[in-house]
C-alpha positions as CSV (number, residue, x, y, z in Angstrom):
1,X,-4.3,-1.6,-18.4
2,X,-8.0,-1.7,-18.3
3,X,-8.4,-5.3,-17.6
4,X,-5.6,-4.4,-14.4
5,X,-7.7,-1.6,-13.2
6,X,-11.1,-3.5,-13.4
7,X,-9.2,-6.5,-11.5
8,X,-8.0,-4.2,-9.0
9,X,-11.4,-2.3,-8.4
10,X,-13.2,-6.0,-7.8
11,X,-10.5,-7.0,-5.6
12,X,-10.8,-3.9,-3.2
13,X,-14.7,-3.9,-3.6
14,X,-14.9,-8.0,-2.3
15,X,-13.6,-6.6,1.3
16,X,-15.8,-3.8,1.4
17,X,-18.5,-5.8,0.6
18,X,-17.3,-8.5,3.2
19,X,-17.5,-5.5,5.7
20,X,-20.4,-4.4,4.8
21,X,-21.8,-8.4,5.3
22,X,-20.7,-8.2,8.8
23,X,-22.0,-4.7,9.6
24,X,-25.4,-5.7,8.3
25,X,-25.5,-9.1,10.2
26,X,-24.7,-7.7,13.2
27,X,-27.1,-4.8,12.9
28,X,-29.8,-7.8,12.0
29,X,-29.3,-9.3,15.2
30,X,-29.1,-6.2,17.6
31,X,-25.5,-6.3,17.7
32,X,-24.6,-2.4,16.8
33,X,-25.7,0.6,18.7
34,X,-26.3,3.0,15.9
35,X,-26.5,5.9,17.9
36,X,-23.1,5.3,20.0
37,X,-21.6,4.7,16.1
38,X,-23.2,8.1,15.6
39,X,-21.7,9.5,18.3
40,X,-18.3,8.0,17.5
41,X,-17.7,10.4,14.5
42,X,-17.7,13.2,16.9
43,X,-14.1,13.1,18.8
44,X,-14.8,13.4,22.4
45,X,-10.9,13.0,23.5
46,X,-7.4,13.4,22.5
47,X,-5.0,10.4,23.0
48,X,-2.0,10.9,25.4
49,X,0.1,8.3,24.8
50,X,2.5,7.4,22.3
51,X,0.4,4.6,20.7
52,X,-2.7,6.9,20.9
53,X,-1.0,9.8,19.1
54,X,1.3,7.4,16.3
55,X,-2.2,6.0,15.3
56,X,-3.8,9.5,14.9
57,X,-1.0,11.0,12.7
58,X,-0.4,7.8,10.9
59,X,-4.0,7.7,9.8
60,X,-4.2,11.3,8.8
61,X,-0.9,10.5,7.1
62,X,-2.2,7.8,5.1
63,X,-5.4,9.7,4.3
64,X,-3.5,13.1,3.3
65,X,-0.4,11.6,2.2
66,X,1.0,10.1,-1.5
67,X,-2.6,10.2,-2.8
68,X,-3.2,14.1,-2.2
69,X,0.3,14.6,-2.6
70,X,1.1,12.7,-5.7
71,X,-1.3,10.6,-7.3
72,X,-4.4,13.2,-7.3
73,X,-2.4,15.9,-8.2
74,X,-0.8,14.3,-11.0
75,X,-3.7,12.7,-12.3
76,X,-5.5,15.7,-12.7
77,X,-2.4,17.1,-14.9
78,X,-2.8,13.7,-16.8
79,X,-6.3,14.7,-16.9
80,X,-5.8,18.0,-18.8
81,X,-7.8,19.5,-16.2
82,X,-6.9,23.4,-15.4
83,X,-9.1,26.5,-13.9
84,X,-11.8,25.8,-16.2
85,X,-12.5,22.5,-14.1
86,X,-12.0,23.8,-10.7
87,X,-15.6,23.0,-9.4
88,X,-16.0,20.0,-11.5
89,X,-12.6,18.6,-9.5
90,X,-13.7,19.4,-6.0
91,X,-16.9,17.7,-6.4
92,X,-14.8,14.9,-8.0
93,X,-12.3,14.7,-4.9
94,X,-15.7,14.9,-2.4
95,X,-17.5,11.7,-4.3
96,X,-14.7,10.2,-5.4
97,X,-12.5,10.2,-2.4
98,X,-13.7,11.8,0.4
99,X,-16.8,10.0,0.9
100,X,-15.8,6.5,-0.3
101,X,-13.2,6.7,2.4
102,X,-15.7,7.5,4.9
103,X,-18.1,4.3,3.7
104,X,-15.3,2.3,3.9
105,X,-13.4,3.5,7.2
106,X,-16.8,3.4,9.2
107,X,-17.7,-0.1,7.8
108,X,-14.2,-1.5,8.6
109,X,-14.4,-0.1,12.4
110,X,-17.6,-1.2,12.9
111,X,-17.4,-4.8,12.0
112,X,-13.6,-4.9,13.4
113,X,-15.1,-3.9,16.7
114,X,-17.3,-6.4,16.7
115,X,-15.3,-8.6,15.9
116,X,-12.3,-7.7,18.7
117,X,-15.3,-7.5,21.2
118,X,-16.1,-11.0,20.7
119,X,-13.2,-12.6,19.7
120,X,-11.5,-15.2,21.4
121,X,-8.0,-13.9,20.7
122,X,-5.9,-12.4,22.8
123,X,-4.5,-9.1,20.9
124,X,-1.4,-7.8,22.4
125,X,0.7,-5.8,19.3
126,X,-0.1,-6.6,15.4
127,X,-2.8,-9.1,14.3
128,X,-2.1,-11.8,11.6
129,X,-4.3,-12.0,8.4
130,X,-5.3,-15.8,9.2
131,X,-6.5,-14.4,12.9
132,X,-8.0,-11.2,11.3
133,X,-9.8,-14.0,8.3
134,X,-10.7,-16.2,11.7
135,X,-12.4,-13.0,13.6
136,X,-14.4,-12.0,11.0
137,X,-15.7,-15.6,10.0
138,X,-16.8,-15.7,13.7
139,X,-18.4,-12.4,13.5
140,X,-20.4,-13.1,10.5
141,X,-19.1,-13.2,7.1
142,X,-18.9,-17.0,7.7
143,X,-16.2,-19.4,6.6
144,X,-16.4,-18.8,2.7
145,X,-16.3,-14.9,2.7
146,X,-14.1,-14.9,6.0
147,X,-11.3,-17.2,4.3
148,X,-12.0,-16.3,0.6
149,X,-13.5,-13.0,0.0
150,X,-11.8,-11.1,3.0
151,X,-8.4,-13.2,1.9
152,X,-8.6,-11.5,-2.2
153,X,-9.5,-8.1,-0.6
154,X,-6.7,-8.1,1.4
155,X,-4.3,-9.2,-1.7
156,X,-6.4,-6.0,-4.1
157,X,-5.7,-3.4,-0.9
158,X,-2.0,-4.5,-1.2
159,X,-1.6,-4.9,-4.8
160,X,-3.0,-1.2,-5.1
161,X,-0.9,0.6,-2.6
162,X,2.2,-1.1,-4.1
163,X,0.6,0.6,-7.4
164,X,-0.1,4.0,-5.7
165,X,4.0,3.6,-4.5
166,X,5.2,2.9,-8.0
167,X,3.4,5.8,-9.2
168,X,4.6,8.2,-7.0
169,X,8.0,6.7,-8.2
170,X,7.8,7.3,-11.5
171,X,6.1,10.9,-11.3
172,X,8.7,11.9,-8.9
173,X,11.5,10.8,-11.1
174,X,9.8,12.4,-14.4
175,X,9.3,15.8,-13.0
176,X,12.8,15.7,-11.5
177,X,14.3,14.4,-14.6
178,X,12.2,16.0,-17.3
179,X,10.6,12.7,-18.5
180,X,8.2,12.1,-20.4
181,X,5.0,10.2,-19.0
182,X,4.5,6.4,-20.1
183,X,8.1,6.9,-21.5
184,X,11.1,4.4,-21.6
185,X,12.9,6.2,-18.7
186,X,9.5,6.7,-16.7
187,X,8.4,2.9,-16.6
188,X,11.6,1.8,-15.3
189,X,11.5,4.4,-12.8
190,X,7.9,3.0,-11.7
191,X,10.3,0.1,-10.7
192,X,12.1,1.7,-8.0
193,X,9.9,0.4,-5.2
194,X,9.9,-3.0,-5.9
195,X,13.2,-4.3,-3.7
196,X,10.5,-3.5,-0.7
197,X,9.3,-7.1,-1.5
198,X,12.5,-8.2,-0.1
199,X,10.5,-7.5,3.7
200,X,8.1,-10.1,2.8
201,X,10.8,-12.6,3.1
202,X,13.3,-10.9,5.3
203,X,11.2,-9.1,8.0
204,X,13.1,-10.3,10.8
205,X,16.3,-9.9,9.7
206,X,15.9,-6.0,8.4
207,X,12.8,-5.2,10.2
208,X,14.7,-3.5,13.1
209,X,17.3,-1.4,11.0
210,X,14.4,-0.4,8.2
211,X,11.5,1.1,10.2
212,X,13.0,3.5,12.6
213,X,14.8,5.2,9.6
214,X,11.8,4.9,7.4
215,X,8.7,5.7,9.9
216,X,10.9,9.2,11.0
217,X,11.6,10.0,7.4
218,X,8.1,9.5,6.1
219,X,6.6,11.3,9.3
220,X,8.5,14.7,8.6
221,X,7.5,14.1,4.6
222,X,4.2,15.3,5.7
223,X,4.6,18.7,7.1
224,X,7.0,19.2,4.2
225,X,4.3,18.9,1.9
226,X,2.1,21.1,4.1
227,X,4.6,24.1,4.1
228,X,4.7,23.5,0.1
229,X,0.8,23.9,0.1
230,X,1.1,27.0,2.5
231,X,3.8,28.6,0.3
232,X,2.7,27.8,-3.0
233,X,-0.9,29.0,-1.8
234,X,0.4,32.5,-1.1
235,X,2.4,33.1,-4.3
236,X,1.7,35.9,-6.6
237,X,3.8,34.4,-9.2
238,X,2.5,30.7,-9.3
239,X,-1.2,31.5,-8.9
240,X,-1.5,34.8,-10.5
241,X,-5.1,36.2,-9.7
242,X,-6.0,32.9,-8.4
243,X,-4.3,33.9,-5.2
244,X,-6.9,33.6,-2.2
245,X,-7.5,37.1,-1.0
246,X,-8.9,38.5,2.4
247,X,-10.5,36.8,5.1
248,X,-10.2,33.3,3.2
249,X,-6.8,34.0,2.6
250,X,-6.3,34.6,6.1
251,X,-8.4,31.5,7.3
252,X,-6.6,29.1,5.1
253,X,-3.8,30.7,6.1
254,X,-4.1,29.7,10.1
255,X,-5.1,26.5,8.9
256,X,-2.0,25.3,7.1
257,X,-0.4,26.4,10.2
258,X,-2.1,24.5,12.7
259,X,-1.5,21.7,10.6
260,X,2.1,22.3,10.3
261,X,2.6,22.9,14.0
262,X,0.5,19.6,14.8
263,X,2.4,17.8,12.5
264,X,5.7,18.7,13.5
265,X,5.2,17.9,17.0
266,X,3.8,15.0,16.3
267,X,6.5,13.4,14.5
268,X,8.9,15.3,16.5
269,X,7.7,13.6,19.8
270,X,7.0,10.1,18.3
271,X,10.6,9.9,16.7
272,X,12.0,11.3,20.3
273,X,10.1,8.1,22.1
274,X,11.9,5.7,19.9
275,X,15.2,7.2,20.0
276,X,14.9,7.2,23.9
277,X,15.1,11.1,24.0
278,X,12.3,11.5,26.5
């Protein structure tokens, strides 16, 4: 298990670091305007079309989704962790998580900018590895880190979300099933996503009856988890004298709700595009 974990860390780390190669080449030669990248993290505008507001809600999806849901929770159960490491966890999720995330979402945007703005391509939907690899070489990793390194990054960044998905699996299946972790039952439930493989092979056969289904079911996943955060959050009997309490209580309160309500609509207006109700 180690020896998995270490692989996977220096698979994801080779395309950060292939990132960070372009972002630093192109900052070399004059190529970035650090203070419109500055500006950039401040959102000026909301989109207004379908695309526009899919990406949004899929990216905070993917950012708020299994891993706060699942995985963090559950590893901090693993953990032992209770009240007594409350402050030690949220500076664990802020260094750990939140920040990383940032590094890496800014590095990625600002080399795959430069690299859409002077590619020769012409992007119109979904972009294939080999052009992303081909992009990337011609923005600066060069041939060797564009081909190789960004190539075995790509194949850590999958190999760890089909990881993150078999986890969710088999923590799902223990707590519904009162199973033990890292029993019998619980590994073979770690195996329940592993038929999605089948889309490697099949994608054009299944691809049009799998993600209309799939995309509307995981989009209203998320605002169920929400109202389980909003609920839980405002129970006597699960949190005890834990409970928030006055004006935080209030403000986390309106929070959750915004969230919800943006969520909902959301989904509820992206899944209405593709069903041809609007």
């Amino acid at each position: 298990m180690q020896v998995f974990e270490t692989a996977i860390k220096l698979l994801t780390g080779m395309i950060v670091l292939a990132f960070l190669w372009v972002v630093l080449a192109a900052s070399a030669n004059g190529q970035v305007d650090w203070g419109a990248v500055l500006a950039g993290f401040v959102p000026r505008s909301l989109p207004t079309d379908v695309a526009g507001v899919t990406t949004i809600m899929a990216a905070l999806g993917t950012a708020v989704g299994i891993n706060m849901t699942f995985v963090y929770g559950y590893t901090l159960l693993d953990r032992g962790w209770g009240p007594a490491h409350r402050e030690l966890s949220r500076y664990d999720i802020v260094i750990g998580l939140v920040l990383p995330y940032m590094l890496v979402v800014s590095l990625i945007s600002i080399a795959a900018a430069g690299a859409f703005h002077a590619s020769e391509f012409e992007i119109s939907g979904t972009l294939s590895p080999a052009q992303a690899a081909t992009m990337f070489s011609e923005a600066g990793m060069g041939p060797v880190t564009g081909r190789l390194v960004f190539a075995v990054g790509i194949l850590g960044m999958a190999v760890g979300s089909l990881v993150m998905h078999m986890l969710c699996c088999g923590a799902a299946a223990g707590a519904m099933f009162n199973w033990a972790p890292h029993s019998r039952q619980y590994r073979l439930a770690l195996l329940l996503s592993t038929p999605a493989v089948l889309g490697v092979f099949l994608w054009s056969l299944m691809g049009a009856y799998v993600i209309l289904p799939t995309s509307a079911i995981c989009g209203f996943l998320l605002p169920i988890a929400y109202l389980g955060w909003l609920f839980l959050n405002n129970s006597k009997a699960f949190l005890g004298v834990n409970r928030p309490q006055g004006a935080r209580r209030v403000l986390f309160n309106l929070a959750m709700v915004l969230c919800i309500l943006a969520v909902l609509a959301s989904v509820s207006y992206s899944t209405g595009v593709k069903l041809n109700w609007f």
